[in-house]
mmCIF entry with sequence, helices, sheets and N, C-alpha, C, O atoms, coordinates in Angstrom:
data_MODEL
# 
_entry.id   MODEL 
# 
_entity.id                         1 
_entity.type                       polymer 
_entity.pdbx_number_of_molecules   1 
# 
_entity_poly.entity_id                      1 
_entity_poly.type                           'polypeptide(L)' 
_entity_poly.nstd_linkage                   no 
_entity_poly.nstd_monomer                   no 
_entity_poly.pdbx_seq_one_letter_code       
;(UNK)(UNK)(UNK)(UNK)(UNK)(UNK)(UNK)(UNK)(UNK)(UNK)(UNK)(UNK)(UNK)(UNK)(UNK)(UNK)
(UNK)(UNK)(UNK)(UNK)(UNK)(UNK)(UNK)(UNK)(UNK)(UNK)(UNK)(UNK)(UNK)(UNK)(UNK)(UNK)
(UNK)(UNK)(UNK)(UNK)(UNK)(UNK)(UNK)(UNK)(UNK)(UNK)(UNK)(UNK)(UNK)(UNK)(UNK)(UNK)
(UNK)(UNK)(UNK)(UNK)(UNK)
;
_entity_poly.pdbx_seq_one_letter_code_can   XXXXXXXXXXXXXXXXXXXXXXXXXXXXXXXXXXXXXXXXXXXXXXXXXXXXX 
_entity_poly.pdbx_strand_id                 A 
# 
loop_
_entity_poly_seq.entity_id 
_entity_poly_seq.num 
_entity_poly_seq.mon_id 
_entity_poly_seq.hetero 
1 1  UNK n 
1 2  UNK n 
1 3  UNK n 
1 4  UNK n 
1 5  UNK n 
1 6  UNK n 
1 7  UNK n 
1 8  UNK n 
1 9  UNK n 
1 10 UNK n 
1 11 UNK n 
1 12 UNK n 
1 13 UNK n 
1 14 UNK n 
1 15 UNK n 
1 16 UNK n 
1 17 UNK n 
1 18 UNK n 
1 19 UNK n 
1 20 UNK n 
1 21 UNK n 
1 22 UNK n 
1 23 UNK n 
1 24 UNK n 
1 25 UNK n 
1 26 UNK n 
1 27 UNK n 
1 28 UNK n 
1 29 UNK n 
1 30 UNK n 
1 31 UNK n 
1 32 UNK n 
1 33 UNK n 
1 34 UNK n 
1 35 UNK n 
1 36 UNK n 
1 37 UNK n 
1 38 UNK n 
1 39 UNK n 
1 40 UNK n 
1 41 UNK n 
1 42 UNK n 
1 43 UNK n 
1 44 UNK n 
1 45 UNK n 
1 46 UNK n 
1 47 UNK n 
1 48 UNK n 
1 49 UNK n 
1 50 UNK n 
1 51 UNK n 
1 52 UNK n 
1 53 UNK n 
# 
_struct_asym.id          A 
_struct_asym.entity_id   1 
# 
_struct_conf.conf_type_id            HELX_P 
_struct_conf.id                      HELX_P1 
_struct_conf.pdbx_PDB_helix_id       AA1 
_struct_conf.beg_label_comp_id       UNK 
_struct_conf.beg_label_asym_id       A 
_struct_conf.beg_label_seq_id        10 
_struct_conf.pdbx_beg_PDB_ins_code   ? 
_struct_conf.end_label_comp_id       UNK 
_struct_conf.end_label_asym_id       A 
_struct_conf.end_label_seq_id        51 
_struct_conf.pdbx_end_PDB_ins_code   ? 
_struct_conf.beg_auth_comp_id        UNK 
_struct_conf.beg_auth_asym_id        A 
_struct_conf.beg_auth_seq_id         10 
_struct_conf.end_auth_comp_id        UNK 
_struct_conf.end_auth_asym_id        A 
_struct_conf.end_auth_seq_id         51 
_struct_conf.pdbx_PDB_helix_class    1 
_struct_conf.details                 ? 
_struct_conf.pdbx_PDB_helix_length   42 
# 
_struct_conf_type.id          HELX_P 
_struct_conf_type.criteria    ? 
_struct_conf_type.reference   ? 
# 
loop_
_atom_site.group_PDB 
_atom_site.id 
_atom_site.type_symbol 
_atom_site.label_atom_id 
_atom_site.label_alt_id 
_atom_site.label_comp_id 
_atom_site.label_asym_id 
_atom_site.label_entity_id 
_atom_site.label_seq_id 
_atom_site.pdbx_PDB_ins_code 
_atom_site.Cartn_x 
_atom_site.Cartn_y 
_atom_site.Cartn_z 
_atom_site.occupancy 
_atom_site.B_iso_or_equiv 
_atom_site.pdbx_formal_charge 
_atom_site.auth_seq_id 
_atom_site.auth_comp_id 
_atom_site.auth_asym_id 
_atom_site.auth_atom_id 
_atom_site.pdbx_PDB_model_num 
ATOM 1   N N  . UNK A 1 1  ? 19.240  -1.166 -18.349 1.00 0.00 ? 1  UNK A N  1 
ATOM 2   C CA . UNK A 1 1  ? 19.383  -2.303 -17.471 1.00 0.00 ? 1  UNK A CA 1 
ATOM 3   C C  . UNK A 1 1  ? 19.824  -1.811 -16.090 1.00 0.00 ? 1  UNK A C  1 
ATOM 4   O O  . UNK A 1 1  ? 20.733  -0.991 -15.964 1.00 0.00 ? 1  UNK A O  1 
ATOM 5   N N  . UNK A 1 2  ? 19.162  -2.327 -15.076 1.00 0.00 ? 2  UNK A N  1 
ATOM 6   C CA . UNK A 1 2  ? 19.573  -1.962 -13.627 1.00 0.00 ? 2  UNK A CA 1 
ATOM 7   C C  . UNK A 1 2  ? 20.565  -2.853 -12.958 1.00 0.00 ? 2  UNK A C  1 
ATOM 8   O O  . UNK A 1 2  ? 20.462  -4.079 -13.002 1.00 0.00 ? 2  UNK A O  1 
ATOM 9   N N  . UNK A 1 3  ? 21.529  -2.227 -12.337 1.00 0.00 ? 3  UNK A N  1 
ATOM 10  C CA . UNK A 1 3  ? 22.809  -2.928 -11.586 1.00 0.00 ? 3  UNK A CA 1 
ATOM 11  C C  . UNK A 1 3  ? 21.943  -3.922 -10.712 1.00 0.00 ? 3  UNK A C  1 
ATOM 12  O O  . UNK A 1 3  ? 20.742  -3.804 -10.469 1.00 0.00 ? 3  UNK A O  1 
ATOM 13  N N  . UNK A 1 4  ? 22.794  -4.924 -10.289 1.00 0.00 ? 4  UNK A N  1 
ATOM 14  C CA . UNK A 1 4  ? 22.249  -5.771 -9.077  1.00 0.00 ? 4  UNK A CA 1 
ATOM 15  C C  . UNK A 1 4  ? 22.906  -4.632 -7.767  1.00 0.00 ? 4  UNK A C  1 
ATOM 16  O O  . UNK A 1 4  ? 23.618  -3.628 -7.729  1.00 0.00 ? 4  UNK A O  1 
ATOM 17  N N  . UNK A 1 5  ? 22.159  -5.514 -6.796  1.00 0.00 ? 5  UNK A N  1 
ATOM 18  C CA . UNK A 1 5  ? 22.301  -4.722 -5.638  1.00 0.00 ? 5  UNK A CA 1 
ATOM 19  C C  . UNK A 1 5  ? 23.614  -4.922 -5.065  1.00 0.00 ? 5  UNK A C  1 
ATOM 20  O O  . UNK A 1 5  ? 24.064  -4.060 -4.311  1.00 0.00 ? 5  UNK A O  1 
ATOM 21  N N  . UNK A 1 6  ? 24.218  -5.867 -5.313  1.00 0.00 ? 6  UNK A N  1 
ATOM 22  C CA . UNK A 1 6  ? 25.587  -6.553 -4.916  1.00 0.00 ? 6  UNK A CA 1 
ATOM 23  C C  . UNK A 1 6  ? 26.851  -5.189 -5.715  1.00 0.00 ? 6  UNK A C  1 
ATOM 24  O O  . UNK A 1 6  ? 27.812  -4.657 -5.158  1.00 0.00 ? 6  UNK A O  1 
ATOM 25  N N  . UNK A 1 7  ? 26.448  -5.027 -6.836  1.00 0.00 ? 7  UNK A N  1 
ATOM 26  C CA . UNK A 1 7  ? 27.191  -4.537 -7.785  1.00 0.00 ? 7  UNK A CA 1 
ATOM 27  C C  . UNK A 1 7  ? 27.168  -2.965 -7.857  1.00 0.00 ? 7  UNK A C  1 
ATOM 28  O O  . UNK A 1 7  ? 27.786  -2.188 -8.584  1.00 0.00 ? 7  UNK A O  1 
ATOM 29  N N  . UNK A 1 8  ? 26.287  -2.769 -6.903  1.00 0.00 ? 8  UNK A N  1 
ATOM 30  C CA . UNK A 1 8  ? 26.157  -0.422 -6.353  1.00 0.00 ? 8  UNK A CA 1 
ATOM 31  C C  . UNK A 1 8  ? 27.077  -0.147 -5.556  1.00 0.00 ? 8  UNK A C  1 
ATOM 32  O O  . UNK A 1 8  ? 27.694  -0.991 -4.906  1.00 0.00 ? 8  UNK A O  1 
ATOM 33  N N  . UNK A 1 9  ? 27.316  1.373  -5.514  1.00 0.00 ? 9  UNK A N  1 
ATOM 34  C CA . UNK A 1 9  ? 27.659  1.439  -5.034  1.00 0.00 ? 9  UNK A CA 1 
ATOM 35  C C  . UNK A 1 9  ? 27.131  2.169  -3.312  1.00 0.00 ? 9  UNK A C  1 
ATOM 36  O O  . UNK A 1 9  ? 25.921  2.386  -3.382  1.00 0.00 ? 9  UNK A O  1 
ATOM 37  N N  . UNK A 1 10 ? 27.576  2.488  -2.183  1.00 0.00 ? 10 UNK A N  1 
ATOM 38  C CA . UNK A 1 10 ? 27.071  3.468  -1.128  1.00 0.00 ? 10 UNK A CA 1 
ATOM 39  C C  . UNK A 1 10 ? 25.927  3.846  -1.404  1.00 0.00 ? 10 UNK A C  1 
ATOM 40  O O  . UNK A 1 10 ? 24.801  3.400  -1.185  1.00 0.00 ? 10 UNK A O  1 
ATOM 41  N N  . UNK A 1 11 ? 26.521  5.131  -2.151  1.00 0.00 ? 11 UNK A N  1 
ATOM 42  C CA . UNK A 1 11 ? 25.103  6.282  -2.655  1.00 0.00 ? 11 UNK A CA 1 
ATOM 43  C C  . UNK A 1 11 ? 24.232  5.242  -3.353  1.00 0.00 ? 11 UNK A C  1 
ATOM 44  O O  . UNK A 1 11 ? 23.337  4.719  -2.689  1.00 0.00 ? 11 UNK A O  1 
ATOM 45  N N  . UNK A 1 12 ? 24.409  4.885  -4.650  1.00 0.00 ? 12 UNK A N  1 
ATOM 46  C CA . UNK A 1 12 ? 23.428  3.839  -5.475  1.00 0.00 ? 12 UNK A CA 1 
ATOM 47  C C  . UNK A 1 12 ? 22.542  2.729  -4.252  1.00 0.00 ? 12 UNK A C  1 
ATOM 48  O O  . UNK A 1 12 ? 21.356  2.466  -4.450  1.00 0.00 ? 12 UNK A O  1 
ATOM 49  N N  . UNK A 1 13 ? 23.148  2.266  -3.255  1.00 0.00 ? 13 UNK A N  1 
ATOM 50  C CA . UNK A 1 13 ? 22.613  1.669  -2.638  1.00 0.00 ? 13 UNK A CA 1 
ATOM 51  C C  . UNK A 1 13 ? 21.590  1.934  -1.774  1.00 0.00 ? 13 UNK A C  1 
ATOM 52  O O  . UNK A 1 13 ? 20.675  1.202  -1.397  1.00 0.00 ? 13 UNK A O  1 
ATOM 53  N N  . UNK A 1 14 ? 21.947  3.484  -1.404  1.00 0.00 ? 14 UNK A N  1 
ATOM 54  C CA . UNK A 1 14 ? 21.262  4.264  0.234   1.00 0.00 ? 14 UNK A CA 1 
ATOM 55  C C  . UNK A 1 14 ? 19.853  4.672  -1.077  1.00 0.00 ? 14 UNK A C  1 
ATOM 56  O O  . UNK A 1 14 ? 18.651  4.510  -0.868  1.00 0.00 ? 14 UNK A O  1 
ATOM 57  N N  . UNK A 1 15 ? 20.405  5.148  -2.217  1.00 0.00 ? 15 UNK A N  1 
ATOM 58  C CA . UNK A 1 15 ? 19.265  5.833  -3.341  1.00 0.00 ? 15 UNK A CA 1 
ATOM 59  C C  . UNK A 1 15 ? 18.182  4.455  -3.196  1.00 0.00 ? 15 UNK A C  1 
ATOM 60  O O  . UNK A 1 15 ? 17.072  4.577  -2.679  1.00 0.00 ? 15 UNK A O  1 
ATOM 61  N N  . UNK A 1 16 ? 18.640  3.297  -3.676  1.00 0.00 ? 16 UNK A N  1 
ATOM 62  C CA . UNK A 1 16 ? 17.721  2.471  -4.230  1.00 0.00 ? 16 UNK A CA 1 
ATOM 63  C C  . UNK A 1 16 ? 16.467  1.752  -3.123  1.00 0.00 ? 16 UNK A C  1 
ATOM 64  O O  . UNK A 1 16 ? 15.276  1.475  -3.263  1.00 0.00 ? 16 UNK A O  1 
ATOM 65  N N  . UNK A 1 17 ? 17.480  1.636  -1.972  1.00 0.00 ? 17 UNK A N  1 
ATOM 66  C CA . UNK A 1 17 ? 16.724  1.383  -0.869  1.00 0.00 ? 17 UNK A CA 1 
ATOM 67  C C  . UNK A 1 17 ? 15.410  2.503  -0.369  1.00 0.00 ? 17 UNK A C  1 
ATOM 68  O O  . UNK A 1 17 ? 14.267  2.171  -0.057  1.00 0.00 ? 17 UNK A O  1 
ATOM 69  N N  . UNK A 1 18 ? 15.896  3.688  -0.404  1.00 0.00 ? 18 UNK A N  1 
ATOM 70  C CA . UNK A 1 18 ? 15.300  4.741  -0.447  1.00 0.00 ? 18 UNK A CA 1 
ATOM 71  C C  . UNK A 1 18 ? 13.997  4.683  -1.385  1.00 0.00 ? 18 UNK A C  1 
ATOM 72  O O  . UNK A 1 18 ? 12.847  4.485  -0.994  1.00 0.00 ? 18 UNK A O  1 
ATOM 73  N N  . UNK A 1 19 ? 14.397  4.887  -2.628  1.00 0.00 ? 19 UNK A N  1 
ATOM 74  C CA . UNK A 1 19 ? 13.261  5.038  -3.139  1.00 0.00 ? 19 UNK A CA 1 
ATOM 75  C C  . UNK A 1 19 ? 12.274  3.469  -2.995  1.00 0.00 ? 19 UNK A C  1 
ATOM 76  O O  . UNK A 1 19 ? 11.090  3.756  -3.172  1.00 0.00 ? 19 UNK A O  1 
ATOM 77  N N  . UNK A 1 20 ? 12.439  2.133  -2.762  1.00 0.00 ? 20 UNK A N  1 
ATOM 78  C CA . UNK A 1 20 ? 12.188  0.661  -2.247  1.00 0.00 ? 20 UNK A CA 1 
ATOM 79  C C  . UNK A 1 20 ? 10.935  1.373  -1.182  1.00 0.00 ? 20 UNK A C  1 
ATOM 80  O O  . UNK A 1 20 ? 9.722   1.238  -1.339  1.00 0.00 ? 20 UNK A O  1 
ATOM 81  N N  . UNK A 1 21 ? 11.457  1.959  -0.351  1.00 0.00 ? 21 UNK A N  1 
ATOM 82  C CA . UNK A 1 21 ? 10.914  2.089  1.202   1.00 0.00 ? 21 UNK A CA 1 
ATOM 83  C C  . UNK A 1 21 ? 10.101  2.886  0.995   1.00 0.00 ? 21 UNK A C  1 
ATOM 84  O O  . UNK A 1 21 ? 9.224   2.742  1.847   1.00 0.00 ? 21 UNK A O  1 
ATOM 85  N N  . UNK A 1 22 ? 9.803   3.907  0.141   1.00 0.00 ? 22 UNK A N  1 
ATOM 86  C CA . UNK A 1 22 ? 8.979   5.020  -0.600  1.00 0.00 ? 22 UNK A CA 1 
ATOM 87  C C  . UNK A 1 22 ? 7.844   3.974  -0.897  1.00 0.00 ? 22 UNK A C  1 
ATOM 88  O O  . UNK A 1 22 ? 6.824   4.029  -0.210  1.00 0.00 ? 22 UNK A O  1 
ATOM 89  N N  . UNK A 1 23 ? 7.958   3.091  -1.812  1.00 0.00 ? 23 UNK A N  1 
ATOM 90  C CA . UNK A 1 23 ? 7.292   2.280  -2.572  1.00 0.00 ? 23 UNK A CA 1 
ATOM 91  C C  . UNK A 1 23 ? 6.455   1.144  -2.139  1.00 0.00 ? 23 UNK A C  1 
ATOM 92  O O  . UNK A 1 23 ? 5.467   0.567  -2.592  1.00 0.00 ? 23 UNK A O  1 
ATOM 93  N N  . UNK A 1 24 ? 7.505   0.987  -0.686  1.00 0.00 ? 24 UNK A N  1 
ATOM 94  C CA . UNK A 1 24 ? 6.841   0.082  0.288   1.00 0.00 ? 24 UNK A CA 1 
ATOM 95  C C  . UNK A 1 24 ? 5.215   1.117  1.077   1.00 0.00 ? 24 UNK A C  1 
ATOM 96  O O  . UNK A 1 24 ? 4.031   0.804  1.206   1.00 0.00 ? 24 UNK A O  1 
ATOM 97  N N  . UNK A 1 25 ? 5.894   2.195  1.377   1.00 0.00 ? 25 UNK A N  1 
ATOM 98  C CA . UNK A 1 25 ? 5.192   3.320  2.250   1.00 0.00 ? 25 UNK A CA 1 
ATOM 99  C C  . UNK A 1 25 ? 4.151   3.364  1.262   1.00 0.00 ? 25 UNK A C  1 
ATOM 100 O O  . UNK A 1 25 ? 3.173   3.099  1.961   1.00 0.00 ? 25 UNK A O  1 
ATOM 101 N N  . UNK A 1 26 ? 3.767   3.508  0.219   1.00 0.00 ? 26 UNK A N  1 
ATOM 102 C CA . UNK A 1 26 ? 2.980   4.135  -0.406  1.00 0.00 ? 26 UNK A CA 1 
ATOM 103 C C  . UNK A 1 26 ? 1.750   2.886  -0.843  1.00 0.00 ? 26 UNK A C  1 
ATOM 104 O O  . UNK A 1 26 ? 0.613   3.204  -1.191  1.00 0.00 ? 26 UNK A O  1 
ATOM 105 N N  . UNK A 1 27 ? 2.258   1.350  -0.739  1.00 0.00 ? 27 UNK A N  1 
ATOM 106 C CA . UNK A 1 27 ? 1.665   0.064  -0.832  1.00 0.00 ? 27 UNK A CA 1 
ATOM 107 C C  . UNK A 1 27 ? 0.487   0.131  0.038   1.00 0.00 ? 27 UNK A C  1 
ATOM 108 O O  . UNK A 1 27 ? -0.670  0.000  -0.360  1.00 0.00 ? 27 UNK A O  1 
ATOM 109 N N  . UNK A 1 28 ? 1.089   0.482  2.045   1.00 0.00 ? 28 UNK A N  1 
ATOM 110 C CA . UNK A 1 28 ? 0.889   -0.009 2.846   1.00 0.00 ? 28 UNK A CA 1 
ATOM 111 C C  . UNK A 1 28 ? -0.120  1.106  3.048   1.00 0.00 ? 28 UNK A C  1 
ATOM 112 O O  . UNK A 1 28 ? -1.045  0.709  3.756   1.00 0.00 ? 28 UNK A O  1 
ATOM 113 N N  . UNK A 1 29 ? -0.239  2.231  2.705   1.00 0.00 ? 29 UNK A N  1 
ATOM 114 C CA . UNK A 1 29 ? -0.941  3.166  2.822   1.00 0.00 ? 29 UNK A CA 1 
ATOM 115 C C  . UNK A 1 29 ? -2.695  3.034  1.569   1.00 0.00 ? 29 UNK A C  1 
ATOM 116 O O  . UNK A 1 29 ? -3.909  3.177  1.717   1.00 0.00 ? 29 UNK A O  1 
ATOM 117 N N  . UNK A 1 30 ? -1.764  2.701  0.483   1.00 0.00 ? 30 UNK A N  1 
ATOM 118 C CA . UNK A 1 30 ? -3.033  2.110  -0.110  1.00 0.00 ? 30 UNK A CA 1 
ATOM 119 C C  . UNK A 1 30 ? -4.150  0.672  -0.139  1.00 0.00 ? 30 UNK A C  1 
ATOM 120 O O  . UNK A 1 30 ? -5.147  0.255  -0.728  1.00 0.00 ? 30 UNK A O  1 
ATOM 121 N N  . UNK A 1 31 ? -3.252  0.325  0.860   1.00 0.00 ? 31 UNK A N  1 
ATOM 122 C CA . UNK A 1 31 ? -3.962  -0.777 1.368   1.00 0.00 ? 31 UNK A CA 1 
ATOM 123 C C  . UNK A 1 31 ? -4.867  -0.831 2.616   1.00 0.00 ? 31 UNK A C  1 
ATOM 124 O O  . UNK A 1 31 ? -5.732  -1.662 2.890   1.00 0.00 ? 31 UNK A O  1 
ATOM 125 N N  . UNK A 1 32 ? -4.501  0.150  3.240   1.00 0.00 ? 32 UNK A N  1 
ATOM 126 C CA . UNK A 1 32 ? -5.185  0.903  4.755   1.00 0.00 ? 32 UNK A CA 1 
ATOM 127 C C  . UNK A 1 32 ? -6.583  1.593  3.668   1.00 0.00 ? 32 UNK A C  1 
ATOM 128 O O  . UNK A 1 32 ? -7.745  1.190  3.624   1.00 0.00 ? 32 UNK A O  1 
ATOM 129 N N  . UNK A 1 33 ? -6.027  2.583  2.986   1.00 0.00 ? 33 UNK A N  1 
ATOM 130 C CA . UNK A 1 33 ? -7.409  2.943  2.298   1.00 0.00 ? 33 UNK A CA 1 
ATOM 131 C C  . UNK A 1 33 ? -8.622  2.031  2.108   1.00 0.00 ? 33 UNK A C  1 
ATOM 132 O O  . UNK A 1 33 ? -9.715  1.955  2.668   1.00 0.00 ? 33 UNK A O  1 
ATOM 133 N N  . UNK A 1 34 ? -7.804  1.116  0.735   1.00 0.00 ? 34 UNK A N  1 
ATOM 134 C CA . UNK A 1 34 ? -8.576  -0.105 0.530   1.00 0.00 ? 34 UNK A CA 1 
ATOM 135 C C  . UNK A 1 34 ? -9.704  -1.008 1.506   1.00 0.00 ? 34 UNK A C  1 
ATOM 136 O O  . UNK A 1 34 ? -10.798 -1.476 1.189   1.00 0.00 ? 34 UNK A O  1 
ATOM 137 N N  . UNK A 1 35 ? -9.133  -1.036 2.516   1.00 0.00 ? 35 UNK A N  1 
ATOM 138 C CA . UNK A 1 35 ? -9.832  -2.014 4.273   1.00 0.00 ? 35 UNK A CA 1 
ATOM 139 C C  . UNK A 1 35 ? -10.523 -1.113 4.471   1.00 0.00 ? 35 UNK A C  1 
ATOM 140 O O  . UNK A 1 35 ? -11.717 -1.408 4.528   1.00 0.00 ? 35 UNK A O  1 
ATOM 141 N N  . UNK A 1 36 ? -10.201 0.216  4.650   1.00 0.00 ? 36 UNK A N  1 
ATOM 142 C CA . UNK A 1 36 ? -11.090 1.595  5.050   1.00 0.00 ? 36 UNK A CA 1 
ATOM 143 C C  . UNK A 1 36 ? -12.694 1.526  4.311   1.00 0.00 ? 36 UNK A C  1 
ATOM 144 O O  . UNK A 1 36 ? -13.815 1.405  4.804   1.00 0.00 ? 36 UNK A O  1 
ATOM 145 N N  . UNK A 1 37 ? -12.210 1.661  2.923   1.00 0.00 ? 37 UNK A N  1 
ATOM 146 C CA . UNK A 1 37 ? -13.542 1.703  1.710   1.00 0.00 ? 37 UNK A CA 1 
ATOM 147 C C  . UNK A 1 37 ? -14.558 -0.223 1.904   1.00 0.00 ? 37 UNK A C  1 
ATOM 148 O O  . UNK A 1 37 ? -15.779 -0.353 1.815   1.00 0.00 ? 37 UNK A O  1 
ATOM 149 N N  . UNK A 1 38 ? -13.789 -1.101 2.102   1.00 0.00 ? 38 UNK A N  1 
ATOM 150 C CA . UNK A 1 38 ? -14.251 -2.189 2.059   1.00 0.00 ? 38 UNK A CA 1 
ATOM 151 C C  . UNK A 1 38 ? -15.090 -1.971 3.463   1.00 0.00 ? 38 UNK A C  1 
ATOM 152 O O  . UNK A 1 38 ? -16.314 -2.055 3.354   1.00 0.00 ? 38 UNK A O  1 
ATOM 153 N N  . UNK A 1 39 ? -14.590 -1.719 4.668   1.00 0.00 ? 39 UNK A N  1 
ATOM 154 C CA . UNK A 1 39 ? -15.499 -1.648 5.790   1.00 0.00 ? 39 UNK A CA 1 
ATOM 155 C C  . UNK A 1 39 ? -16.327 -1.200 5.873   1.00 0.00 ? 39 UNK A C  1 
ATOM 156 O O  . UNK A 1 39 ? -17.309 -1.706 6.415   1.00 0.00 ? 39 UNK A O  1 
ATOM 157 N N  . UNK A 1 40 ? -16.271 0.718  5.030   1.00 0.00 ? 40 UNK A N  1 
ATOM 158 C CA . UNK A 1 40 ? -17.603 1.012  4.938   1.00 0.00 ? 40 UNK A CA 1 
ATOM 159 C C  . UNK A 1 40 ? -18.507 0.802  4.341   1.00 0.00 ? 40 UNK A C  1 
ATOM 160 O O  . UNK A 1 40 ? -19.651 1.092  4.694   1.00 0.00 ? 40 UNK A O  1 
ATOM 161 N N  . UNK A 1 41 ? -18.116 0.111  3.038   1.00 0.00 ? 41 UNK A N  1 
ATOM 162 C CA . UNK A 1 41 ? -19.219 -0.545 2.166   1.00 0.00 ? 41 UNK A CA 1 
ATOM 163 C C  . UNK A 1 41 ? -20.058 -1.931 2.941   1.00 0.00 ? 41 UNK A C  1 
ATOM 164 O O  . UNK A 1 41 ? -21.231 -2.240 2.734   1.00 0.00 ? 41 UNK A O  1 
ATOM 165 N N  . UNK A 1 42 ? -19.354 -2.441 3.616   1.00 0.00 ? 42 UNK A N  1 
ATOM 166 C CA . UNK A 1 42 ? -19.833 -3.249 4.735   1.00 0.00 ? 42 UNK A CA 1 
ATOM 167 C C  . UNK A 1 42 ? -20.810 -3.181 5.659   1.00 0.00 ? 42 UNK A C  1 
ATOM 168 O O  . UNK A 1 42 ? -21.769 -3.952 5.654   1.00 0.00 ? 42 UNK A O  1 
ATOM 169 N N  . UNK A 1 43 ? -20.625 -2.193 6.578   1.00 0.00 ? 43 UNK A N  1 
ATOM 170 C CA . UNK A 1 43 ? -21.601 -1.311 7.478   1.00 0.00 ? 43 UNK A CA 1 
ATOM 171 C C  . UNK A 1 43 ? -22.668 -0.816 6.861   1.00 0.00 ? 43 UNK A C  1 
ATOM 172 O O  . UNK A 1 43 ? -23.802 -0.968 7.316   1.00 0.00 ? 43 UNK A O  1 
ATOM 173 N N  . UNK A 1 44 ? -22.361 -0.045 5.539   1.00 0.00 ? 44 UNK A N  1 
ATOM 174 C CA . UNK A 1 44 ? -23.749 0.552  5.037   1.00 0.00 ? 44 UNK A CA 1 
ATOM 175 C C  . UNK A 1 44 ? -24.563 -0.588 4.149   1.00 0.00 ? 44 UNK A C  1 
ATOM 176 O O  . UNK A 1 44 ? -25.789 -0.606 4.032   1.00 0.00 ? 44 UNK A O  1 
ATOM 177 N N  . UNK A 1 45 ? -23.527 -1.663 3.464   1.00 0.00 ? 45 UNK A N  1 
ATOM 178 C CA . UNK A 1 45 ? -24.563 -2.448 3.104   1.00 0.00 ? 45 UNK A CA 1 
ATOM 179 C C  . UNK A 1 45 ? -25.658 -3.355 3.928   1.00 0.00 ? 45 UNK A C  1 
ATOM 180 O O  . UNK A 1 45 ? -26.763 -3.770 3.579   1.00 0.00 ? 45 UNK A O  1 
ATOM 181 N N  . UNK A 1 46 ? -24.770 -3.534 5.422   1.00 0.00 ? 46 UNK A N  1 
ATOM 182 C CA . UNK A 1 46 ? -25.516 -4.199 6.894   1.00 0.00 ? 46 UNK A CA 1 
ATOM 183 C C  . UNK A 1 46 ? -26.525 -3.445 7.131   1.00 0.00 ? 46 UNK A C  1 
ATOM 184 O O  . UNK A 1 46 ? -27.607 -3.922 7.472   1.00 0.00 ? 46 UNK A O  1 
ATOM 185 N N  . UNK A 1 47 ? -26.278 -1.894 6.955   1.00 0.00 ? 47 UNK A N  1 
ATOM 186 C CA . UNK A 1 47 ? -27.665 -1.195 7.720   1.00 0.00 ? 47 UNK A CA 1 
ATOM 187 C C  . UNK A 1 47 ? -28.875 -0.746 6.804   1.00 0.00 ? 47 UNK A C  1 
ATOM 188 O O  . UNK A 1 47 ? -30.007 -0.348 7.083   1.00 0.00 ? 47 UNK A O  1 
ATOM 189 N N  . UNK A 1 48 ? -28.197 -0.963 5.578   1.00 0.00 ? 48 UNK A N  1 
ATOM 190 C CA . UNK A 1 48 ? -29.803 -1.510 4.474   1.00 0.00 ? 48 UNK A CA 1 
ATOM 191 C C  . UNK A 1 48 ? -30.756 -2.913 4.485   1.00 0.00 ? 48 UNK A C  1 
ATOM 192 O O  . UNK A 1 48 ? -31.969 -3.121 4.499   1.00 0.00 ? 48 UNK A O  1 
ATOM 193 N N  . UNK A 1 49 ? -29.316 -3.917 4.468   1.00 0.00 ? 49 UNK A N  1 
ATOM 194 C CA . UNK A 1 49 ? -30.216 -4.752 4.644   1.00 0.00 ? 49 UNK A CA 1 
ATOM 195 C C  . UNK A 1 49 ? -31.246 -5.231 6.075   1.00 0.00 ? 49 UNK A C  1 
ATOM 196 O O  . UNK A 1 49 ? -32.077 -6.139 6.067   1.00 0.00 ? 49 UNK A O  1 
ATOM 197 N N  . UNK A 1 50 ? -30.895 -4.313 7.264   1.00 0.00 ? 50 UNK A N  1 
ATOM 198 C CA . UNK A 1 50 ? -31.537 -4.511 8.148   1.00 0.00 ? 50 UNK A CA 1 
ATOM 199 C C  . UNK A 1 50 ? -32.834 -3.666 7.981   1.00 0.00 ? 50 UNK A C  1 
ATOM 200 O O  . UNK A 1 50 ? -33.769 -4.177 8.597   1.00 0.00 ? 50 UNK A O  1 
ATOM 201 N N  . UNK A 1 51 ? -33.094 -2.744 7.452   1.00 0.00 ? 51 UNK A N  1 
ATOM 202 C CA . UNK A 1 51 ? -34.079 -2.172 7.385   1.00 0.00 ? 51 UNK A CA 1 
ATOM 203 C C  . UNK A 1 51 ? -35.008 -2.450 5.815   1.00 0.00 ? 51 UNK A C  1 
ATOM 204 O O  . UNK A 1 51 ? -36.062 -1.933 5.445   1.00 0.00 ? 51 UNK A O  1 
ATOM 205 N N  . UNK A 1 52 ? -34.119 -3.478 5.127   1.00 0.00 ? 52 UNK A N  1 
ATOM 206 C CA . UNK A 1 52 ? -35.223 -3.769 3.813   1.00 0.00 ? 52 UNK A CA 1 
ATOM 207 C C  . UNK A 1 52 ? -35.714 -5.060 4.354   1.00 0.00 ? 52 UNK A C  1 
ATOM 208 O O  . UNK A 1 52 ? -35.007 -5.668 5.157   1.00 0.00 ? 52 UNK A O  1 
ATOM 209 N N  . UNK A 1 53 ? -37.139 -5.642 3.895   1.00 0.00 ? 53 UNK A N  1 
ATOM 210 C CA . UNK A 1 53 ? -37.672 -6.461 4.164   1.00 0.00 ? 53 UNK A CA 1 
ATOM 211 C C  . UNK A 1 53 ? -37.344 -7.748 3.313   1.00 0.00 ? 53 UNK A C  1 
ATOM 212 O O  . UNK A 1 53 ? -37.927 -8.807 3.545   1.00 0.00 ? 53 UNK A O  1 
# 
């Protein structure tokens, strides 16, 4: 069972936030990918269908 955040201490607190912000970082990064892969599937599906009849 994990402490509430009210109930850490310093270190427990600076740790938990820490690894939080890790977790955040690593969201925001796979979500940049995600938009990345969606755009190009976008573009290349635009420049087929301009050239199929």
């Amino acid at each position: 069972m994990s402490k509430r955040p009210e109930d850490m201490t310093l270190e427990e607190l600076t740790a938990y936030q820490e690894k939080h912000r890790k977790q955040m970082e690593e969201n925001r990064e796979k979500l940049r990918q995600r938009k990345t892969r969606t755009h190009k599937m976008v573009v290349i599906g635009a420049t087929v269908a301009k050239y199929k009849p």
